[in-house]
PyMOL commands that place a pseudoatom at each C-alpha (Angstrom):
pseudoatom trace, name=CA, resn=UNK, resi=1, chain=A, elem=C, hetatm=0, pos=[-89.364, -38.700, 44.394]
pseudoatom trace, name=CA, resn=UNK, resi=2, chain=A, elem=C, hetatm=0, pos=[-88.777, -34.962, 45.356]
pseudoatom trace, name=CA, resn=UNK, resi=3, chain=A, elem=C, hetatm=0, pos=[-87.798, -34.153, 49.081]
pseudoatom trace, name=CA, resn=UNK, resi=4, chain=A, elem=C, hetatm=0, pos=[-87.921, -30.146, 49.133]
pseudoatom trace, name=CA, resn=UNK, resi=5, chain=A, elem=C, hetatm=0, pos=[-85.694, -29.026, 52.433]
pseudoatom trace, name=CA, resn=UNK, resi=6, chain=A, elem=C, hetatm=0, pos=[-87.340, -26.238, 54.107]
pseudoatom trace, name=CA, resn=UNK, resi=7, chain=A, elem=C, hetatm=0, pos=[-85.217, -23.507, 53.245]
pseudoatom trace, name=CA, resn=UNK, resi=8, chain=A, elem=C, hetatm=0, pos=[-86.197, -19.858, 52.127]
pseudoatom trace, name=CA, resn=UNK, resi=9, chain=A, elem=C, hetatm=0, pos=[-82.687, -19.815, 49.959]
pseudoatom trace, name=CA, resn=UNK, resi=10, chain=A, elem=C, hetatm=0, pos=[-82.562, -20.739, 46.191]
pseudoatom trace, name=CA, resn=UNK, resi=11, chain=A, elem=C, hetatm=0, pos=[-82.482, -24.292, 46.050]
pseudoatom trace, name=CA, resn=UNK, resi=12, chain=A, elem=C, hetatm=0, pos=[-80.853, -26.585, 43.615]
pseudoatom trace, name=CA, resn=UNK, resi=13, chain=A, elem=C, hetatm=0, pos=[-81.820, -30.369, 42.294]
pseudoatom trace, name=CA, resn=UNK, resi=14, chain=A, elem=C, hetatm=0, pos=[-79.482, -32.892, 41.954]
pseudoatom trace, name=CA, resn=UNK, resi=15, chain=A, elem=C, hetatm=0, pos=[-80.236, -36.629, 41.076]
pseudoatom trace, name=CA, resn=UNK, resi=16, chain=A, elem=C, hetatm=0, pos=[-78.692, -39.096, 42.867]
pseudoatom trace, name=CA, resn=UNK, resi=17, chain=A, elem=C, hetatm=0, pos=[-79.362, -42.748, 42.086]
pseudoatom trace, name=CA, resn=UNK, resi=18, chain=A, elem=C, hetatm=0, pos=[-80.419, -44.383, 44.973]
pseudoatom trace, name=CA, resn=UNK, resi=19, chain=A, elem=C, hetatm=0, pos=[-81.124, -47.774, 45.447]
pseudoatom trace, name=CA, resn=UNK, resi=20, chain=A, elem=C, hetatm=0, pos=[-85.175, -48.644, 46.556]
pseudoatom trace, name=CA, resn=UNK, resi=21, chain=A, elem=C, hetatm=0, pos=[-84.360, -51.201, 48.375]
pseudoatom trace, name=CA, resn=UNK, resi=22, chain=A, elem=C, hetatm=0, pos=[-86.857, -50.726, 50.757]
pseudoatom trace, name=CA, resn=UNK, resi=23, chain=A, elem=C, hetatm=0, pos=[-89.547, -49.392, 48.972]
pseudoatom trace, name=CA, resn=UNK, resi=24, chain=A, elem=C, hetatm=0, pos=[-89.404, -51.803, 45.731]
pseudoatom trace, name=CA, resn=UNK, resi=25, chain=A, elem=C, hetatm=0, pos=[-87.348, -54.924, 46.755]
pseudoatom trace, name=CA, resn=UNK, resi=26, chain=A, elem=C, hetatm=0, pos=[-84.575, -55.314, 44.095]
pseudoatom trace, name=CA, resn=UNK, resi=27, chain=A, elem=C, hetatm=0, pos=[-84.931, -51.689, 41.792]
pseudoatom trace, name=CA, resn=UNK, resi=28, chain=A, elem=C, hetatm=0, pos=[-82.952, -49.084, 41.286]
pseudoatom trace, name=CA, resn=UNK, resi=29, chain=A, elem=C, hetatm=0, pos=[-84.620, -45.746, 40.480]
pseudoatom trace, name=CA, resn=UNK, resi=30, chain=A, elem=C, hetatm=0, pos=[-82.817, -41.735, 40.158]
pseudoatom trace, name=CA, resn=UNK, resi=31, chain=A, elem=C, hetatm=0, pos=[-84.035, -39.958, 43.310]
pseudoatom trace, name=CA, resn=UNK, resi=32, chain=A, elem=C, hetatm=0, pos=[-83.912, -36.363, 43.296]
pseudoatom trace, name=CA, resn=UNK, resi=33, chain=A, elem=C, hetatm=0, pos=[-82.724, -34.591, 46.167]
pseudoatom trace, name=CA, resn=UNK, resi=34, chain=A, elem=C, hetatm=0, pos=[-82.914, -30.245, 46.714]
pseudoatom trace, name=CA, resn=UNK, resi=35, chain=A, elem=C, hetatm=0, pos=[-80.044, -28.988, 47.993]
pseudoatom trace, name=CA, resn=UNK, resi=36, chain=A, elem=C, hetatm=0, pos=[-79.308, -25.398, 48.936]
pseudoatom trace, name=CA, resn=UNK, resi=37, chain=A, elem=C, hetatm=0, pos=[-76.253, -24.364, 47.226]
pseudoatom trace, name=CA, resn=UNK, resi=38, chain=A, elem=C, hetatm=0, pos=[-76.134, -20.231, 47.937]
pseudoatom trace, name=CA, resn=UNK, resi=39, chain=A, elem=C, hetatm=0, pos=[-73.616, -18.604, 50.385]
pseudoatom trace, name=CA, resn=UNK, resi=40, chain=A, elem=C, hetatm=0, pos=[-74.355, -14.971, 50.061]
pseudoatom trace, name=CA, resn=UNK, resi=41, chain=A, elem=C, hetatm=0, pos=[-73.870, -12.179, 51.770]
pseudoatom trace, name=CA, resn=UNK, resi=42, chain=A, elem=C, hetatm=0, pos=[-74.165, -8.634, 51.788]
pseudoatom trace, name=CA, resn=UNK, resi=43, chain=A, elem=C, hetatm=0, pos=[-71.238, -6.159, 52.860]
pseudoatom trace, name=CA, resn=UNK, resi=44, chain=A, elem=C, hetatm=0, pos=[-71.070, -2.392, 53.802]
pseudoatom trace, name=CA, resn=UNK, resi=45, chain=A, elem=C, hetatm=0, pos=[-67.996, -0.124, 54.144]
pseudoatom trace, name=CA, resn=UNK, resi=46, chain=A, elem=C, hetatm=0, pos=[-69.155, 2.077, 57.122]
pseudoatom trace, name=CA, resn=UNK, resi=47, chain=A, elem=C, hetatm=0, pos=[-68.035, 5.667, 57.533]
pseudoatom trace, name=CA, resn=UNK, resi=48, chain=A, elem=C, hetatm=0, pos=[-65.752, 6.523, 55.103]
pseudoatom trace, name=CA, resn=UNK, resi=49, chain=A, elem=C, hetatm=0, pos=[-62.957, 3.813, 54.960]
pseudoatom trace, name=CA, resn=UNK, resi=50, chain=A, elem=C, hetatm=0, pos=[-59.509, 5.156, 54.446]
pseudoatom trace, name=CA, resn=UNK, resi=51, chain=A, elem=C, hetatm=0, pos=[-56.113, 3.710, 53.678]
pseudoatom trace, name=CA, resn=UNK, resi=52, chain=A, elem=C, hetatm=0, pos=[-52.950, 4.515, 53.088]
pseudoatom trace, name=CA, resn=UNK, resi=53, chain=A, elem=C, hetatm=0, pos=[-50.564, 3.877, 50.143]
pseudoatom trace, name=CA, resn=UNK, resi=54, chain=A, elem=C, hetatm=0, pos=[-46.991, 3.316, 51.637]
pseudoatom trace, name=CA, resn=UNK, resi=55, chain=A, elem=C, hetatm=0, pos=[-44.845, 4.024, 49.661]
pseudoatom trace, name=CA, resn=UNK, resi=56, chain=A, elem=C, hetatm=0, pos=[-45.908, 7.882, 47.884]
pseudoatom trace, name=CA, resn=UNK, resi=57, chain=A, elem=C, hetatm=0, pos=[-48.262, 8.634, 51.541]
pseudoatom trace, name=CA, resn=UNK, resi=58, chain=A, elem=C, hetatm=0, pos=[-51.333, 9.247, 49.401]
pseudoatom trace, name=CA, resn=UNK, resi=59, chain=A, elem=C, hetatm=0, pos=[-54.777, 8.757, 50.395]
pseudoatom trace, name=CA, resn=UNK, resi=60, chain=A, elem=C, hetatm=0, pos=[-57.643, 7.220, 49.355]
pseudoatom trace, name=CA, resn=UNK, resi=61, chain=A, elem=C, hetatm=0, pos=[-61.504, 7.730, 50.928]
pseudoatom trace, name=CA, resn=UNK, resi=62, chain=A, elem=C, hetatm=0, pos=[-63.505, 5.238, 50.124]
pseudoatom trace, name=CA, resn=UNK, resi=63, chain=A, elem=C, hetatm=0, pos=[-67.915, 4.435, 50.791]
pseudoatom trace, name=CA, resn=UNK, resi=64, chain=A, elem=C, hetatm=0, pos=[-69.610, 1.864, 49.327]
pseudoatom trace, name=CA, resn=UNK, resi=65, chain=A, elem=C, hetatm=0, pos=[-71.792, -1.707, 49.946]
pseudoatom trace, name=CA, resn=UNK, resi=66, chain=A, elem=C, hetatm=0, pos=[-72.969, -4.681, 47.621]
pseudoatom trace, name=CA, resn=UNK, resi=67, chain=A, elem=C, hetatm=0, pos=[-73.619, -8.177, 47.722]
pseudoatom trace, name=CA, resn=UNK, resi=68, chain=A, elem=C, hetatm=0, pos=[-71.684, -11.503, 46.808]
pseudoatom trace, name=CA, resn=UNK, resi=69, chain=A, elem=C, hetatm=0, pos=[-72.704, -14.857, 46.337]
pseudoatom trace, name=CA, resn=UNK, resi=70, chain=A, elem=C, hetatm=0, pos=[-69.526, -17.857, 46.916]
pseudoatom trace, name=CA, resn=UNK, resi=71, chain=A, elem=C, hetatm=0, pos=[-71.153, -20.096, 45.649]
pseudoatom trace, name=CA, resn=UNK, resi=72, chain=A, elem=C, hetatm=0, pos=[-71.799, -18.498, 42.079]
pseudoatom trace, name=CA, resn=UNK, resi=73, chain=A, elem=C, hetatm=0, pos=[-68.733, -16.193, 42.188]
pseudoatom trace, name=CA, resn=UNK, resi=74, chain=A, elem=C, hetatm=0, pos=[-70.350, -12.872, 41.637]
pseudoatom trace, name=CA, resn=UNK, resi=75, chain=A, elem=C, hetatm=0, pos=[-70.495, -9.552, 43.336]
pseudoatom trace, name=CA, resn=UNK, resi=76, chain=A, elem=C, hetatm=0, pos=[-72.778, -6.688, 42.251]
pseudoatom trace, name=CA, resn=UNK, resi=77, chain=A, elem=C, hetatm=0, pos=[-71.228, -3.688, 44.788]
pseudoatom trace, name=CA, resn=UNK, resi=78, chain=A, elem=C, hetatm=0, pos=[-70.218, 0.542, 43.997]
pseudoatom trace, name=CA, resn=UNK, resi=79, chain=A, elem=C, hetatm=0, pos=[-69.156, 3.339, 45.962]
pseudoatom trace, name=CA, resn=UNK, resi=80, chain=A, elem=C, hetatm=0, pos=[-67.505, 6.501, 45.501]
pseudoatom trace, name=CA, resn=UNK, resi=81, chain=A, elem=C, hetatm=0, pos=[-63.690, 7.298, 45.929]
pseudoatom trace, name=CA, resn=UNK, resi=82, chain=A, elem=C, hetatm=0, pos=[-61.748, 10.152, 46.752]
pseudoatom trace, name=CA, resn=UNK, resi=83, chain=A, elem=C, hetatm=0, pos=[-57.684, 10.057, 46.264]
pseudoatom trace, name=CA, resn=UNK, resi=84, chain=A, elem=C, hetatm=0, pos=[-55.638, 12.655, 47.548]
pseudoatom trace, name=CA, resn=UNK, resi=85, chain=A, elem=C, hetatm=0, pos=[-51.866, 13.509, 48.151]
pseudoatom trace, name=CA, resn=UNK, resi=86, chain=A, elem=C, hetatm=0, pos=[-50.400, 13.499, 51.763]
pseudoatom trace, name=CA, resn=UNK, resi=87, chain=A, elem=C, hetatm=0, pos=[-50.438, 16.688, 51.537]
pseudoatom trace, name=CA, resn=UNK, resi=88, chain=A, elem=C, hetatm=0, pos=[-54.700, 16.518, 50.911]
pseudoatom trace, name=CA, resn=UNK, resi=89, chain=A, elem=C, hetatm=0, pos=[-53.962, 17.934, 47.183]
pseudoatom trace, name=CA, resn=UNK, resi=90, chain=A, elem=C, hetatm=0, pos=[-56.926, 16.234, 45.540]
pseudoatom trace, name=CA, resn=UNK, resi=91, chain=A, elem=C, hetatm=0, pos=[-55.860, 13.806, 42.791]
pseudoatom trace, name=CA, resn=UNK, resi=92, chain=A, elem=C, hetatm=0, pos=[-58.715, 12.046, 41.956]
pseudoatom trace, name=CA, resn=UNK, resi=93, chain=A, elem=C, hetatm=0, pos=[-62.615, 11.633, 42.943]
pseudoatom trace, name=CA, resn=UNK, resi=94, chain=A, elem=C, hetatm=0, pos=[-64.969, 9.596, 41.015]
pseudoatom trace, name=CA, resn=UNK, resi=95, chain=A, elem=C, hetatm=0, pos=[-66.853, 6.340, 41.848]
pseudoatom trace, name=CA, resn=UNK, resi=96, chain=A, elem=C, hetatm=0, pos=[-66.090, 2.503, 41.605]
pseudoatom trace, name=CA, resn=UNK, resi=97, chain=A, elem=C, hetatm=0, pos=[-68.043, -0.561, 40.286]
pseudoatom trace, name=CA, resn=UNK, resi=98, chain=A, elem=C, hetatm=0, pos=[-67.212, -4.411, 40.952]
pseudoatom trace, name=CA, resn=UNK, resi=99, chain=A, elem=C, hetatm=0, pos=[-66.327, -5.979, 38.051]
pseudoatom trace, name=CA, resn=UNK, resi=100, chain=A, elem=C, hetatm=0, pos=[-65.533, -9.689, 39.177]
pseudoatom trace, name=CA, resn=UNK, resi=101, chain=A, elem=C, hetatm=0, pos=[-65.383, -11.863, 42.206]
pseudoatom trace, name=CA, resn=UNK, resi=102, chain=A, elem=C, hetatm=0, pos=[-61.949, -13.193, 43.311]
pseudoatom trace, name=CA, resn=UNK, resi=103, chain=A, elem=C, hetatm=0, pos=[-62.570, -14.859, 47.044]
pseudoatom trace, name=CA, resn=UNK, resi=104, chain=A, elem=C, hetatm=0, pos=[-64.082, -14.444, 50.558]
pseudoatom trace, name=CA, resn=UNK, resi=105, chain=A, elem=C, hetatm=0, pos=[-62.545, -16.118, 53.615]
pseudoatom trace, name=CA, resn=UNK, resi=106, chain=A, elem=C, hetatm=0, pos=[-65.160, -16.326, 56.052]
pseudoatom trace, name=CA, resn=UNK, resi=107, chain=A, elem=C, hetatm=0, pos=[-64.735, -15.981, 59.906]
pseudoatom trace, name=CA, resn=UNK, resi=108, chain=A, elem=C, hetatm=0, pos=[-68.598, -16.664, 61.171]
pseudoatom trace, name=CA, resn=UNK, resi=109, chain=A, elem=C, hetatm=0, pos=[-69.618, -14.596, 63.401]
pseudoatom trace, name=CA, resn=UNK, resi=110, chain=A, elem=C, hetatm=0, pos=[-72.527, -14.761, 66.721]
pseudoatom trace, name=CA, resn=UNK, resi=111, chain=A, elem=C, hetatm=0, pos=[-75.079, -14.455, 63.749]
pseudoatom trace, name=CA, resn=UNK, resi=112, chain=A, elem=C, hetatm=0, pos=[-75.980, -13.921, 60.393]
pseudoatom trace, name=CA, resn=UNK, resi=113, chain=A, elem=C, hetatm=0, pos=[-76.162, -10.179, 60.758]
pseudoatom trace, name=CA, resn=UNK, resi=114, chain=A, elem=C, hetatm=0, pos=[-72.959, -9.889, 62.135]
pseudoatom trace, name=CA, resn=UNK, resi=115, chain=A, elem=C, hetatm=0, pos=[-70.115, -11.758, 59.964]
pseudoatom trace, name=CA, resn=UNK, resi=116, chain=A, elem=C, hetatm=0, pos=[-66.312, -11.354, 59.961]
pseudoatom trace, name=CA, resn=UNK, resi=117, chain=A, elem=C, hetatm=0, pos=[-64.156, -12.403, 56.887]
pseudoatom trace, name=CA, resn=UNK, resi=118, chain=A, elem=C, hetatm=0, pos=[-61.905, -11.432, 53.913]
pseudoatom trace, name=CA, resn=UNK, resi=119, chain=A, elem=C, hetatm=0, pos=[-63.417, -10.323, 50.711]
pseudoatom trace, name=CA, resn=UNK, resi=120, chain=A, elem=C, hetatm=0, pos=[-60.988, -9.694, 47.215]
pseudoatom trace, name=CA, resn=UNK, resi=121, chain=A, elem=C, hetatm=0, pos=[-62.917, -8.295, 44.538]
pseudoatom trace, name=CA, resn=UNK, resi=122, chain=A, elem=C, hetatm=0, pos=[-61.802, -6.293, 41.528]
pseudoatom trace, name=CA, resn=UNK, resi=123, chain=A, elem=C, hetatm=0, pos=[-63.576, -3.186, 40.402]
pseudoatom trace, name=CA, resn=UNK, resi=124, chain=A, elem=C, hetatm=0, pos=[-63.502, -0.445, 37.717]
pseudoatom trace, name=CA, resn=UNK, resi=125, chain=A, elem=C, hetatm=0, pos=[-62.824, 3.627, 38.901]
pseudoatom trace, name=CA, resn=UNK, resi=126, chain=A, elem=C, hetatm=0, pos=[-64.403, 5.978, 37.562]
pseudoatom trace, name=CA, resn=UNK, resi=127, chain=A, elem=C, hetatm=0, pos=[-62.225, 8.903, 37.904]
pseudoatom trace, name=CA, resn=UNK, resi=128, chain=A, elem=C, hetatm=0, pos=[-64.704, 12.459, 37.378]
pseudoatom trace, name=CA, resn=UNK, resi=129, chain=A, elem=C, hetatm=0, pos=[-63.612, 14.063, 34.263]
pseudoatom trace, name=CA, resn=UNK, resi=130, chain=A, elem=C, hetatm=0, pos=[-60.566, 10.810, 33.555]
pseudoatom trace, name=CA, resn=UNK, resi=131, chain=A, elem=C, hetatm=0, pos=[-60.659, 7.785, 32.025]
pseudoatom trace, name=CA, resn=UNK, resi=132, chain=A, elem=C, hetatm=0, pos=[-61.452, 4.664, 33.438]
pseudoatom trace, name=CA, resn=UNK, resi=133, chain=A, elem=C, hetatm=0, pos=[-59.272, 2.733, 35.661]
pseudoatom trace, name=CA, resn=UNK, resi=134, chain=A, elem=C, hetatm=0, pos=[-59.670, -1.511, 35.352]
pseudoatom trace, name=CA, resn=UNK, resi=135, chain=A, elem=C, hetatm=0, pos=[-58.728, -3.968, 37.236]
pseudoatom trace, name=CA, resn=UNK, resi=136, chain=A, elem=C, hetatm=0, pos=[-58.279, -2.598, 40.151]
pseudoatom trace, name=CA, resn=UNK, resi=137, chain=A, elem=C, hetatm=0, pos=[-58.341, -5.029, 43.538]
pseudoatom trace, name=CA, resn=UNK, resi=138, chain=A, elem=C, hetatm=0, pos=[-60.078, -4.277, 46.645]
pseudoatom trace, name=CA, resn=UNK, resi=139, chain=A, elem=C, hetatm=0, pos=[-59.767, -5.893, 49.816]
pseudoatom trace, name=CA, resn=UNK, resi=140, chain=A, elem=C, hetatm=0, pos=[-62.429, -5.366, 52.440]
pseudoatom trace, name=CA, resn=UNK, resi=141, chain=A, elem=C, hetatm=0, pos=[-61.399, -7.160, 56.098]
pseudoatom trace, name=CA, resn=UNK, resi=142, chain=A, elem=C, hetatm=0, pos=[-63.947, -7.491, 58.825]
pseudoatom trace, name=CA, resn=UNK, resi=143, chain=A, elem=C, hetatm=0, pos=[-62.209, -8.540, 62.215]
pseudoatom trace, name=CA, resn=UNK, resi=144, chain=A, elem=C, hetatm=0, pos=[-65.213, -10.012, 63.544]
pseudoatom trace, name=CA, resn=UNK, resi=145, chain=A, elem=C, hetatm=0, pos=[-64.811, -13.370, 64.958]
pseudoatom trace, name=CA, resn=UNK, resi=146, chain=A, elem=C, hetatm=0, pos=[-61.164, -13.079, 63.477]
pseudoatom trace, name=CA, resn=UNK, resi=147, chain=A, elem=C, hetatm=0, pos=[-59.337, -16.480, 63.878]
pseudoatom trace, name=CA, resn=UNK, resi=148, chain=A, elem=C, hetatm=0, pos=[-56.005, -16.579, 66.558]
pseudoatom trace, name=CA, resn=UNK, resi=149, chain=A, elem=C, hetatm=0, pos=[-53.104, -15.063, 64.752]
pseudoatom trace, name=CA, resn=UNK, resi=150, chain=A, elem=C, hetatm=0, pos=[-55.283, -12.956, 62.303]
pseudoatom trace, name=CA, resn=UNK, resi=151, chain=A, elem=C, hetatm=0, pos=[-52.994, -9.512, 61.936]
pseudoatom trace, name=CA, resn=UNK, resi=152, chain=A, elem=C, hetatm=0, pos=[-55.156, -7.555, 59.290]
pseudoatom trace, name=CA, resn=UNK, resi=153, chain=A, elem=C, hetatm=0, pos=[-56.769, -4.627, 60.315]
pseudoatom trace, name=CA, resn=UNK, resi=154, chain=A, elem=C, hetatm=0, pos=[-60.712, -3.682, 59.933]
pseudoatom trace, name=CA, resn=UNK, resi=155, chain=A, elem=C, hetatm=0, pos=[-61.168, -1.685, 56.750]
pseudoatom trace, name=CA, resn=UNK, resi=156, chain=A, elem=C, hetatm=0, pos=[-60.992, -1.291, 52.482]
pseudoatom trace, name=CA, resn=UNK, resi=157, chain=A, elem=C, hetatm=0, pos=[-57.521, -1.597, 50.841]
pseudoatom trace, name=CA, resn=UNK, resi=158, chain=A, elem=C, hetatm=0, pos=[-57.463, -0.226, 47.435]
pseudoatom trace, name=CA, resn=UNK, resi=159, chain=A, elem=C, hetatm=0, pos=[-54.659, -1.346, 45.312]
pseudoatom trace, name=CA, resn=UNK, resi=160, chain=A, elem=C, hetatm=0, pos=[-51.601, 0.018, 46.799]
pseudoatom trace, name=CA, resn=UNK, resi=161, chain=A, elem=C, hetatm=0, pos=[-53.367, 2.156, 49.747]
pseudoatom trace, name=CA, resn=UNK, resi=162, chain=A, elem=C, hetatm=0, pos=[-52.850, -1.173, 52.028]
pseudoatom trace, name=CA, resn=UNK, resi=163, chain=A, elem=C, hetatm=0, pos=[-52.463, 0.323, 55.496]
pseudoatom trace, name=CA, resn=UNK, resi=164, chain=A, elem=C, hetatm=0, pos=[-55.670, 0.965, 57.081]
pseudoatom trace, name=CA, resn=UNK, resi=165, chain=A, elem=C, hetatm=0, pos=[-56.189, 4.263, 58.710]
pseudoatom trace, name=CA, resn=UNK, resi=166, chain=A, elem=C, hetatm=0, pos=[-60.468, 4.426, 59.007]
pseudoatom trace, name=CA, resn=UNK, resi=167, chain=A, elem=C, hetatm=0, pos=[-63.819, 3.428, 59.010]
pseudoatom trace, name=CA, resn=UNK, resi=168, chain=A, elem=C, hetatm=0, pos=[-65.633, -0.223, 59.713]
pseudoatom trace, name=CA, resn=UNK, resi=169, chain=A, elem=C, hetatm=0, pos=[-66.658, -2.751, 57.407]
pseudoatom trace, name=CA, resn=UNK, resi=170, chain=A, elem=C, hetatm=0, pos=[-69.748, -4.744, 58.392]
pseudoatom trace, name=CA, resn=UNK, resi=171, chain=A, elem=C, hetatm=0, pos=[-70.894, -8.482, 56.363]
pseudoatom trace, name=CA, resn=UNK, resi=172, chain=A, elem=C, hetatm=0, pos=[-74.059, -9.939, 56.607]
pseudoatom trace, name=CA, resn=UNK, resi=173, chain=A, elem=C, hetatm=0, pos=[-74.657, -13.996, 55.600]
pseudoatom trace, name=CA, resn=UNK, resi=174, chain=A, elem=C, hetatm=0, pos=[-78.217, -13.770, 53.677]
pseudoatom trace, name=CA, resn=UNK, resi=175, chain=A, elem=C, hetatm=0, pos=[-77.829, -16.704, 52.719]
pseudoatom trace, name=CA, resn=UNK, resi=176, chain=A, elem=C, hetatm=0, pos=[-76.811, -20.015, 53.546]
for i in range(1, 176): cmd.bond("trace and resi %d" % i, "trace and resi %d" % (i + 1))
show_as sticks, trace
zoom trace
């Protein structure tokens, strides 16, 4: 027997014996059962998000959006990059792909357009005129609906530029 949920999600089937007790006294028979198995959501770095690497005082610029699924572990995202010294001496500019999904803490949020959470991906740079640069992390923290005690700031931490100095992030659940 199939029992499709309403749902406008990808859906997944999983058979589950199930005893038919009361629909054929005394057999047993697999019943299959959709369930919706995607959490995904779509993210966007708004304005230019900046941050800045303690330790030398160089900054980085970052844009960029994508999408992420939890459930399946992926991210498809870009964006450009611009690194300079604290002086603004331009070091690098180039842009940056996702390469691989790490996690996503989700806060909820009032409603699907409008998500808060914790997102750790790692990416490639593509430094204009330099090699590429892999394995590079990249936070991106939305404070909306932040839990009590949360002390990261909105914004896009590459690498070492940690401390947050501009720009939003926004996350949208399309998918639940």
């Amino acid at each position: 027997m199939n029992v499709p949920l309403k749902t406008a999600e990808p859906l997944v089937c999983v058979q589950v014996p199930v005893p038919l007790a009361v629909f054929a006294p005394a057999s047993k028979a697999p019943v299959t059962l959709i369930a919706n198995a995607a959490t995904s959501y779509s993210f966007q770095l708004t304005g230019p998000n900046t941050a800045v690497n303690p330790t030398t005082g160089d900054i980085i610029r970052v844009t960029g959006a994508g999408t992420f699924d939890t459930s399946a572990s992926t991210v498809v995202a870009s964006g450009s990059f611009t690194h300079t010294t604290s002086t603004g001496a331009l070091v690098a500019r180039g842009t940056w792909v996702a390469t691989s999904f790490v996690s996503f803490d989700a806060f909820g949020g009032p409603n699907n357009g409008t998500q808060g959470g914790v997102l750790d991906i790692i990416a490639t740079l593509f430094p204009s005129g330099g090699s590429p640069v892999t394995g590079v992390p990249i936070e991106v923290v939305c404070v909306v609906n932040a839990p009590a005690g949360f002390t990261e700031e909105e914004g896009t931490s590459v690498d070492g530029f940690t401390e947050h100095t501009g720009g939003t992030t926004l996350i949208h659940l399309t998918g639940a």
